[in-house]
C-alpha positions, 0 to 999 in steps of 0.5 A: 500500500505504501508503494502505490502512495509513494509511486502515485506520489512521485509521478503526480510531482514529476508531472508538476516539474516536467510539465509544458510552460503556460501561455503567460509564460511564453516570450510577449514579444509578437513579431507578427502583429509588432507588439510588445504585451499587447502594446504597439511597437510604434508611435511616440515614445518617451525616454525615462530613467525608470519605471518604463513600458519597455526596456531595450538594448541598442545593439548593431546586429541581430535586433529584435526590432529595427527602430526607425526615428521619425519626426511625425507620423510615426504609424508603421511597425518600427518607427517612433517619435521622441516626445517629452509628453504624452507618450504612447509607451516610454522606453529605457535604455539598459546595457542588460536585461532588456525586453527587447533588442533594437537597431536604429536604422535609416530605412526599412523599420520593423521586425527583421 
C-alpha cells in the first residue's frame, strides 16, 4: 500500500516539474502583429530613467526590432517619435536585461 502512495506520489510531482510552460509564460514579444504585451511597437515614445513600458538594448546586429526615428507620423511597425509628453509607451535604455533588442536604422523599420 505504501508503494502505490509513494509511486502515485512521485509521478503526480514529476508531472508538476516536467510539465509544458503556460501561455503567460511564453516570450510577449509578437513579431507578427509588432507588439510588445499587447502594446504597439510604434508611435511616440518617451525616454525615462525608470519605471518604463519597455526596456531595450541598442545593439548593431541581430535586433529584435529595427527602430526607425521619425519626426511625425510615426504609424508603421518600427518607427517612433521622441516626445517629452504624452507618450504612447516610454522606453529605457539598459546595457542588460532588456525586453527587447533594437537597431536604429535609416530605412526599412520593423521586425527583421
Amino acid at each position: 500500500m505504501r508503494f502505490k502512495l509513494w509511486f502515485g506520489l512521485a509521478i503526480v510531482v514529476s508531472s508538476i516539474a516536467f510539465s509544458q510552460p503556460t501561455s503567460s509564460h511564453e516570450n510577449p514579444f509578437d513579431r507578427e502583429n509588432c507588439t510588445y504585451k499587447g502594446r504597439p511597437l510604434y508611435g511616440k515614445v518617451q525616454k525615462v530613467e525608470r519605471f518604463a513600458d519597455l526596456k531595450v538594448q541598442v545593439v548593431t546586429a541581430f535586433p529584435d526590432l529595427k527602430v526607425q526615428q521619425v519626426n511625425a507620423f510615426p504609424d508603421r511597425c518600427g518607427q517612433w517619435q521622441w516626445v517629452d509628453a504624452f507618450p504612447d509607451f516610454t522606453a529605457q535604455t539598459v546595457e542588460a536585461f532588456a525586453d527587447l533588442k533594437i537597431q536604429y536604422v535609416n530605412a526599412f523599420p520593423g521586425v527583421p
